[in-house]
N, C-alpha and C positions, 0 to 999 in steps of 0.2 A: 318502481320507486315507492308506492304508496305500499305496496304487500312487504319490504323490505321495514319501514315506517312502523308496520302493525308486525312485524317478528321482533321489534326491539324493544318496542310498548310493553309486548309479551314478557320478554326475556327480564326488563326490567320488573315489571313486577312482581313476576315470581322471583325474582333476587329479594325484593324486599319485602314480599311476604314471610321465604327465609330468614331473614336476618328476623324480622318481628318475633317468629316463633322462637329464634335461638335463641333471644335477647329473653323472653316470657322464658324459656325453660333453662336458661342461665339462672336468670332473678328466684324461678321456684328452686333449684337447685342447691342455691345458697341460702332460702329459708328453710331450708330442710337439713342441711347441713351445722345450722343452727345460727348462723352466723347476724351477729344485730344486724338490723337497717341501720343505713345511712342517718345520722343526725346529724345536723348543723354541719356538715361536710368533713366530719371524722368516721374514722370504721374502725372496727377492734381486726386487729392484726391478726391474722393467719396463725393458729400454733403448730401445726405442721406441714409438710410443702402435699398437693396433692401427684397421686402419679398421672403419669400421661395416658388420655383415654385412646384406644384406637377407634380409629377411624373408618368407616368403610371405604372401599375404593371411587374413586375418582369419577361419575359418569363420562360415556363418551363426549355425549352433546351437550352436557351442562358443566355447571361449576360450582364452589361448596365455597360458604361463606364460613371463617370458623369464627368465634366469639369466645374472646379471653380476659378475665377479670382477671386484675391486677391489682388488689388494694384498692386507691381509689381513681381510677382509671381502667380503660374498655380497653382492649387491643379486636381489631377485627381484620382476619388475613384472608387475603381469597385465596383458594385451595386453584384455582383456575378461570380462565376468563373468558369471556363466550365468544364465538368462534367469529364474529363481526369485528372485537379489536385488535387477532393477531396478526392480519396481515397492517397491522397500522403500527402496533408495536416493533415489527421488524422492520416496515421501511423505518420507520422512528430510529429505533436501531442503524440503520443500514445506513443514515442520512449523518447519524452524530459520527462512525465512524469515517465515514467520506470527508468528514469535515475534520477531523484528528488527522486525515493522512494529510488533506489538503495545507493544512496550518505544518505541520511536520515538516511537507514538502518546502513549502514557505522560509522556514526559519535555517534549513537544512542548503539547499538550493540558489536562496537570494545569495550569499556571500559569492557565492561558484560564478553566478552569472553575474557580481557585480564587478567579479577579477575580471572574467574575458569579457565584460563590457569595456574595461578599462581599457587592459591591453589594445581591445581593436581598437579604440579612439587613439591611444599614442601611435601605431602604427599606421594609421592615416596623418596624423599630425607629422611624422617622422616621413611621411610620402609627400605631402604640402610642402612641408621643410624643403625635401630635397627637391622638389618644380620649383619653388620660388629658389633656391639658392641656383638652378637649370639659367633661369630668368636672370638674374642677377650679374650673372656670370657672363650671359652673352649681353646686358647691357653696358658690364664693365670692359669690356670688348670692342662696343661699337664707341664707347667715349674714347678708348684708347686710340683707336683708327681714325675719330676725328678728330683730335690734338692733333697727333701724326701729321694728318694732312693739314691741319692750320699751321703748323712748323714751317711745313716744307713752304705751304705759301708766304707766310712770314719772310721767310728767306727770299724767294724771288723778289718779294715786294723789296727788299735790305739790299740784294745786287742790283737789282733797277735803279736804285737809288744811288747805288755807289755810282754807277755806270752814270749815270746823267751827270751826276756832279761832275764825274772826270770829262766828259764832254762839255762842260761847262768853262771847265777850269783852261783849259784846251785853245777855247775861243778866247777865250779873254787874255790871253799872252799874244 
């Protein structure tokens, strides 16, 4: 960890040694070119565009800082990044697209699963339904059996009664 610590130390500052010297031989470049300094935060305007300088190629193990004056404004592009932050750039990468598919899946998905959530909830509702209306059926069943039989005794209780009176009526003559 600590030898990792002292290769980055490293790495950093010869980036910004680069950038120092580019930055010096940018500034000398455009006093040579003739161009005013900077006063009070005006510059005289460019009369012609310059061409594009090449480049050398790219090293393997390092990286190239470029430095580009722009009127009154720097632009500085790295030509490549030292080889510590591409596996960070790609999970970075790797982690924003997971998360574009996941929110996709999300917005795409939810409605699908909110129909056949639905549907199974009225198909258990529509199975409850039909056990309680199961229920129901055989309660209105067992009231009807017991009317039934309170009738029928109703009645024996109504003949008994007849029958005693005429036994009644019987005697008394």
């Amino acid at each position: 960890m600590p030898m990792m610590q002292s290769t980055r130390d490293a790495v950093r500052t010869e980036i910004r040694d680069q950038v120092h010297s580019m930055v010096q031989a940018a500034q000398e470049a455009a006093q040579q070119a003739g161009q005013a300094p900077v006063i009070a935060g005006q510059t005289k305007a460019p009369t012609a565009p310059q061409a594009p300088v090449a480049l050398p190629p790219i090293p393997v193990g390092g990286g190239r800082l470029i430095v580009d004056k722009q009127g009154d404004r720097t632009v500085f592009t790295s030509a490549a990044l030292p080889p510590e932050i591409l596996p960070l750039a790609q999970m970075a990468q790797e982690t924003a697209l997971g998360l574009m598919g996941l929110l996709a899946a999300i917005f795409i998905l939810g409605p699908f699963a909110r129909v056949f959530a639905r549907r199974f909830d009225r198909r258990t509702e529509i199975k409850v339904a039909g056990s309680h209306a199961q229920v129901q059926q055989q309660q209105l069943l067992q009231l009807q059996q017991s009317v039934d039989a309170m009738s029928l005794e109703i009645e024996r209780i109504s003949e008994s009664q007849r029958f005693q009176s005429k036994l009644l009526n019987e005697k008394s003559r």
